[in-house]
N, C-alpha and C positions, 0 to 999 in steps of 0.2 A: 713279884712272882718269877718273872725271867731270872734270876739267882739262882730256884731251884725248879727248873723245869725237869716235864716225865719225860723218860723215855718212852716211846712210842712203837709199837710192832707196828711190821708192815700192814696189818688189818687197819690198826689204831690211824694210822697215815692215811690210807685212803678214806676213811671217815670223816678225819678232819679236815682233808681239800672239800669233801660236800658239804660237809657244814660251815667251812670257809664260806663258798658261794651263796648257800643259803644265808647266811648273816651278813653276806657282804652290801645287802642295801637297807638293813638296820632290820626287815622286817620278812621274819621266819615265816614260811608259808605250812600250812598244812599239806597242802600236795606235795610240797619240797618233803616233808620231814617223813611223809608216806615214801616217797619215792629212795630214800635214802633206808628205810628200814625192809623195803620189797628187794633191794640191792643186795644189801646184809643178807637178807632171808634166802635171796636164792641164786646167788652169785658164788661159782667155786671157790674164787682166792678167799671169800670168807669162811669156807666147811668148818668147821671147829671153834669158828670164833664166839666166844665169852661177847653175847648180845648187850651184857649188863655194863660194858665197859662203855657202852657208846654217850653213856651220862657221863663219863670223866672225861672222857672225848670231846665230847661238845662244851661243857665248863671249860676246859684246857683252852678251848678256841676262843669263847667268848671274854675267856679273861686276856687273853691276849689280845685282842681286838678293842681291849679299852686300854693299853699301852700304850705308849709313844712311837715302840720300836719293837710293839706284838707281831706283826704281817712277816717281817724279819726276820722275829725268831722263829715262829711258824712255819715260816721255809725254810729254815735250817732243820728244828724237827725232823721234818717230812722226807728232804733231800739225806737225812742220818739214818732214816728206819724203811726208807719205803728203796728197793733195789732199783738199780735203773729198768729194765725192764719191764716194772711196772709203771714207769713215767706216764707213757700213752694209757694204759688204764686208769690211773689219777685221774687225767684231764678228761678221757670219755664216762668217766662217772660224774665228775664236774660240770661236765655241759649234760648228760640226763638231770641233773637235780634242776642246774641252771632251764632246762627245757620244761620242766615238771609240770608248772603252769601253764604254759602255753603262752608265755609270754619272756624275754628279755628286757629286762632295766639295766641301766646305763652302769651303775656297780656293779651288777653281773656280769656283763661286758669286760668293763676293767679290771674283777676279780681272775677272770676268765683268762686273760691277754696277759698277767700277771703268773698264773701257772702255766701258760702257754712259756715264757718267758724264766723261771725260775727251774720248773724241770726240763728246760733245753728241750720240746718238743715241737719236730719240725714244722715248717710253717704247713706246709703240701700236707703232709699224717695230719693235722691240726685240723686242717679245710676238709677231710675227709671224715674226721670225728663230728666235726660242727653239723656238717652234715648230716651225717646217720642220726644224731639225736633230734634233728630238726622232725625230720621223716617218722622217726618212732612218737612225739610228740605232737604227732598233726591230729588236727580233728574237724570231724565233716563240719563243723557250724564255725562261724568266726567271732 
């Protein structure tokens, strides 16, 4: 598949760093895959975005993720289609999906540290995004 990879719009990019994390510990959650399509649905940088594309989105990742050297290309993708700009966006929709559950897994973690690391986002912005999504994902019962 890496021979002929898609091009990606910057929507298609940000989709697939959440679906990155959601697959990153083998096991898609339903709050994950809700929390990714409430994103879509009411988030501006998506306004116009073709919702249907998000199924070639998500195959695109997961086929890359049974690769040798999927995660790689994956960030090349992302770092081709998605502006800098939207770097810190990536990673604060990354850590919502990663937060969705109410829980952190150690893949998530590393998925996480991995586009903390790929799109160059500062560590200090990083600590302040981890943050916010911890607080937005809190809930009265433990």
């Amino acid at each position: 598949m890496t021979d002929t990879l898609p091009s990606l719009s910057p929507q298609d990019a940000l989709i697939a760093v959440m679906v990155a994390v959601s697959a990153s510990d083998s096991n898609i959650r339903t709050s994950e895959l809700v929390a990714i399509e409430r994103t879509v649905n009411h988030m501006p940088v998506f306004a116009g975005y073709d919702i249907d594309r998000m199924r070639v989105v998500a195959q695109t990742v997961y086929s890359l993720f049974e690769e040798e050297e999927g995660i790689e290309a994956l960030f090349g993708l992302v770092r081709d289609a998605l502006p800098e700009k939207l770097f810190e966006t990536a990673y604060a929709l990354a850590c919502d999906v990663a937060a969705a559950d109410g829980r952190l897994y150690q893949a998530e973690l590393r998925m996480l540290e991995e586009i903390r690391g790929e799109l160059a986002v500062d560590r200090l912005h990083a600590a302040a995004i981890e943050w916010s999504a911890r607080v937005r994902h809190m809930r009265l019962q433990a």
